[in-house]
MARPAPA-507212 format. One record per atom (N, C-alpha, C, CB): residue in one letter; x, y, z. Coordinates in steps of 0.1 Angstrom, whole numbers, padded with zeros to 4 digits, always signed. Glycine has a CB too. Layout:
REM MARPAPA-507212
aXYZ;...
This chain:
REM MARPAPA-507212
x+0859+1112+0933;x+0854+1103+0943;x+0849+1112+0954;x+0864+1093+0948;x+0835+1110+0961;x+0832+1118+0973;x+0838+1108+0980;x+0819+1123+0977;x+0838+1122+0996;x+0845+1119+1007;x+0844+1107+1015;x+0843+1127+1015;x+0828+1103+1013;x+0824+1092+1016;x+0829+1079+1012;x+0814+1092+1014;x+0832+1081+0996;x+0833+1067+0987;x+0847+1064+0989;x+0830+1069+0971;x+0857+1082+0992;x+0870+1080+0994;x+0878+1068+1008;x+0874+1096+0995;x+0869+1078+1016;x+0870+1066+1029;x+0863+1055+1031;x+0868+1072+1041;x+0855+1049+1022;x+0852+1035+1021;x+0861+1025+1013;x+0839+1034+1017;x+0871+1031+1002;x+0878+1025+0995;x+0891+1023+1004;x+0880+1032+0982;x+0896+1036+1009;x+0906+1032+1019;x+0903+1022+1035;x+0911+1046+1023;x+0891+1023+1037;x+0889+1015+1048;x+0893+1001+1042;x+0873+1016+1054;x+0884+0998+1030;x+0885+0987+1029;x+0899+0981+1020;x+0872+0984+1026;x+0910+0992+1019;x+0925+0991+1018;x+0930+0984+1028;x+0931+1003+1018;x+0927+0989+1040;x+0932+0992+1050;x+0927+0974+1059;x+0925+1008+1056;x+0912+0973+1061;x+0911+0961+1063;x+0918+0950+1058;x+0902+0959+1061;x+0915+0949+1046;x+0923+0937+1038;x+0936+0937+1039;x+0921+0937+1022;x+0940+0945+1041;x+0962+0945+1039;x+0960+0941+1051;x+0976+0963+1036;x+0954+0944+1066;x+0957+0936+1080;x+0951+0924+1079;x+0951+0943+1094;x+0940+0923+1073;x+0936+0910+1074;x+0941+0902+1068;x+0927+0908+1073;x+0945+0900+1056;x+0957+0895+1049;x+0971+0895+1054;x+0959+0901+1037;x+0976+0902+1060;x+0986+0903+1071;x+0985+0891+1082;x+0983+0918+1079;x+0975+0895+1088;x+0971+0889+1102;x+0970+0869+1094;x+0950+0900+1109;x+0963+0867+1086;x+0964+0856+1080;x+0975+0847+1081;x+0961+0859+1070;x+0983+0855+1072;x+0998+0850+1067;x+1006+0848+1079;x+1007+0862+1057;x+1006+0858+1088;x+1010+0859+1098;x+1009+0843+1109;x+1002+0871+1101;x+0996+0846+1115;x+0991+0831+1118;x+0993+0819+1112;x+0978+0831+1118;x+0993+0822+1098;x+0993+0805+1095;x+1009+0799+1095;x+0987+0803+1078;x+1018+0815+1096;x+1034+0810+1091;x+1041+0807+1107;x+1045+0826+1081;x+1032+0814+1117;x+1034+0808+1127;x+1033+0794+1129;x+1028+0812+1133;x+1020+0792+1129;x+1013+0775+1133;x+1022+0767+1125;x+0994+0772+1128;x+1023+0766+1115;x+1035+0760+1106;x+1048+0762+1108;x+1034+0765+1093;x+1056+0772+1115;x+1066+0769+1123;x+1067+0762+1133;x+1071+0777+1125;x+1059+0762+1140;x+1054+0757+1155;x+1052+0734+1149;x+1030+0769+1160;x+1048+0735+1143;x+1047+0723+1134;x+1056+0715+1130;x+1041+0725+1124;x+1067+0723+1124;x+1079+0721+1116;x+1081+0723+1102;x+1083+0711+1119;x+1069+0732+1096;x+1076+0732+1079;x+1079+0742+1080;x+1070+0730+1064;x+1090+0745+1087;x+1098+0757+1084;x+1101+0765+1072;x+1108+0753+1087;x+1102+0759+1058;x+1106+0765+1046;x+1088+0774+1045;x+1112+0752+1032;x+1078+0767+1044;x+1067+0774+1038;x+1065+0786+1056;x+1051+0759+1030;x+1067+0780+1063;x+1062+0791+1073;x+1071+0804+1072;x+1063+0786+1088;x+1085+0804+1071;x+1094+0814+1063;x+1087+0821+1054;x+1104+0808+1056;x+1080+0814+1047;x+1077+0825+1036;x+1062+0832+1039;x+1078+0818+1020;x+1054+0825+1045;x+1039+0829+1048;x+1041+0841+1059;x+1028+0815+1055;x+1052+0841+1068;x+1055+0850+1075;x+1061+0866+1069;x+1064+0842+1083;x+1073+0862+1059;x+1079+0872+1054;x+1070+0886+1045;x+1089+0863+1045;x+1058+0871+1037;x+1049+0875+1033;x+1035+0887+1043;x+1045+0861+1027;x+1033+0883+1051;x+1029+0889+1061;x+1031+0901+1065;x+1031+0884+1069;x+1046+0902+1068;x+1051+0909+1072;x+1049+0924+1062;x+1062+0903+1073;x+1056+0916+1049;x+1057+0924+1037;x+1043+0933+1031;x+1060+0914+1027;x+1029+0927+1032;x+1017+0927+1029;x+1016+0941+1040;x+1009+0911+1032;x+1020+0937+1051;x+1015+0953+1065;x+1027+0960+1063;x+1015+0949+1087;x+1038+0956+1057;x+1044+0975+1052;x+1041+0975+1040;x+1062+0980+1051;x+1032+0976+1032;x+1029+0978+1018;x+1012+0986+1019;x+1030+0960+1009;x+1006+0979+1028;x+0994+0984+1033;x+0992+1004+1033;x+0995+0976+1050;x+1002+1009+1043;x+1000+1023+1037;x+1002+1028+1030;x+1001+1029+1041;x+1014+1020+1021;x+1016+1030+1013;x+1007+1030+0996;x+1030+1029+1012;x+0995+1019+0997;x+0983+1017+0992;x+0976+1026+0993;x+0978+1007+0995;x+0974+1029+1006;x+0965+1035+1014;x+0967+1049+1007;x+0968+1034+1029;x+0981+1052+1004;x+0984+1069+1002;x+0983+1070+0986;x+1001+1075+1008;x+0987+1058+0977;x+0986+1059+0965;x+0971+1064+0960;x+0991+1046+0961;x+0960+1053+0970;x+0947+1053+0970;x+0943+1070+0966;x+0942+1047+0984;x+0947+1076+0979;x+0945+1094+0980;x+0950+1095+0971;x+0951+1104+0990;x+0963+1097+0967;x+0968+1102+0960;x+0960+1106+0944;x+0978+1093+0960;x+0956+1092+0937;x+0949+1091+0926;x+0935+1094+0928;x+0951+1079+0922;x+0929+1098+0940;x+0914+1107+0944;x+0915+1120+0942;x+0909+1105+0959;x+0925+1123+0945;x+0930+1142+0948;x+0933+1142+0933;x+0948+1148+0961;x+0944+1135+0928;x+0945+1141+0910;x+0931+1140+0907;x+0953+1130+0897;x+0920+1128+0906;x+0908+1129+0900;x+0902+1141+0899;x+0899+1122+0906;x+0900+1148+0915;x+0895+1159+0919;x+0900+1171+0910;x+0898+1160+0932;x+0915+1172+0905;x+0924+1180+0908;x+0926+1189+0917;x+0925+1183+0901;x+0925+1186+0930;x+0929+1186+0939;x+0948+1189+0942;x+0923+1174+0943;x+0954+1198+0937;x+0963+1200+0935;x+0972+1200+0951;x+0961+1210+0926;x+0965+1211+0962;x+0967+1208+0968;x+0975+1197+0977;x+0962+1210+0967;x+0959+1191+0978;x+0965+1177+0987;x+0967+1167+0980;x+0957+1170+1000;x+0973+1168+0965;x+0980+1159+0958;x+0995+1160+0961;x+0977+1161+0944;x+0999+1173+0962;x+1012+1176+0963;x+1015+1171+0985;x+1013+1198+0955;x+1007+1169+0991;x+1008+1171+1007;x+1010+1158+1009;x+0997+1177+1015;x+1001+1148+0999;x+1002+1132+1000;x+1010+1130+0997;x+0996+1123+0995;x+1022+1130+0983;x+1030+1126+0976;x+1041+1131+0985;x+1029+1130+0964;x+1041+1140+0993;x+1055+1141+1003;x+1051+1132+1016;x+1059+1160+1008;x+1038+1129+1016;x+1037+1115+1027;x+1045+1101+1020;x+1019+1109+1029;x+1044+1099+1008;x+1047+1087+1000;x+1064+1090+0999;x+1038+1085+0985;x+1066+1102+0995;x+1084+1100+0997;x+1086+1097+1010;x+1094+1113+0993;x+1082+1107+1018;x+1088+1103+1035;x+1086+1084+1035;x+1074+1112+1051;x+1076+1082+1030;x+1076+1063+1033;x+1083+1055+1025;x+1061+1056+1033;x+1091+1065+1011;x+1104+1058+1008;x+1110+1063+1015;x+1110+1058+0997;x+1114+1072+1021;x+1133+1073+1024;x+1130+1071+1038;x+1146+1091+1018;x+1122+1063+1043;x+1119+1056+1058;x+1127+1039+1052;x+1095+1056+1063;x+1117+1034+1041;x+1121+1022+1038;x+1136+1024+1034;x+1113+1017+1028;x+1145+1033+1025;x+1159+1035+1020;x+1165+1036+1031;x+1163+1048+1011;x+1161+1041+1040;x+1169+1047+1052;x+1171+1031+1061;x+1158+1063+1061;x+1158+1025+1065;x+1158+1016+1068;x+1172+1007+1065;x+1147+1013+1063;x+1167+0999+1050;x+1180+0992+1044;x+1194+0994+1045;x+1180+0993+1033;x+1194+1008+1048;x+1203+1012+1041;x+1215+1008+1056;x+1199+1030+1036;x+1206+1014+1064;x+1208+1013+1085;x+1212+0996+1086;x+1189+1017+1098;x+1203+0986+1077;x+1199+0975+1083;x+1215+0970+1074;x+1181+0967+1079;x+1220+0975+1061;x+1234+0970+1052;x+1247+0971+1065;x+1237+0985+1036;x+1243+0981+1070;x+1255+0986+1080;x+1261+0975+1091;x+1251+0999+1088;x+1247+0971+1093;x+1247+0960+1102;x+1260+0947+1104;x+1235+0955+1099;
């Protein structure tokens, strides 16, 4: 993939997971605000879920450009971005169990 095509696929990663975000978001509001609480629960959770999932799309995206390339490099520099954004999420849970 050129550099060009690379950052037009991630842009438009990147758009859609907020805007799909931002969607879910809004609508699980207005629907709590309303009172169907059960489906706004979930359009929200969904939301939520959709914008932490967003970068790590984003990095998978690279990820599988740099192998194309073999790009060994910054295959190996992304993939220690993608662990750091598991043991952010492990770490998370893990903090949030203690609770």
């Amino acid at each position: 993939m050129s550099t060009n095509r690379l950052e037009r696929v991630i842009s438009l990663v990147l758009r859609t997971g907020v805007v799909t975000s931002s969607v879910c978001l809004g609508a699980g509001l207005a629907l709590s605000l309303i009172g169907a609480s059960s489906l706004a629960e979930l359009l929200l959770n969904v939301g939520v879920i959709v914008l932490l999932v967003t970068p790590v799309v984003r990095v998978l995206v690279s990820i599988a450009d740099y192998t194309s390339e073999r790009d060994w490099g910054f295959v190996m520099l992304t993939a220690v971005v993608l662990v750091e954004l598991a043991a952010s999420a492990v770490a998370a849970l893990m903090f949030n169990r203690r609770l």
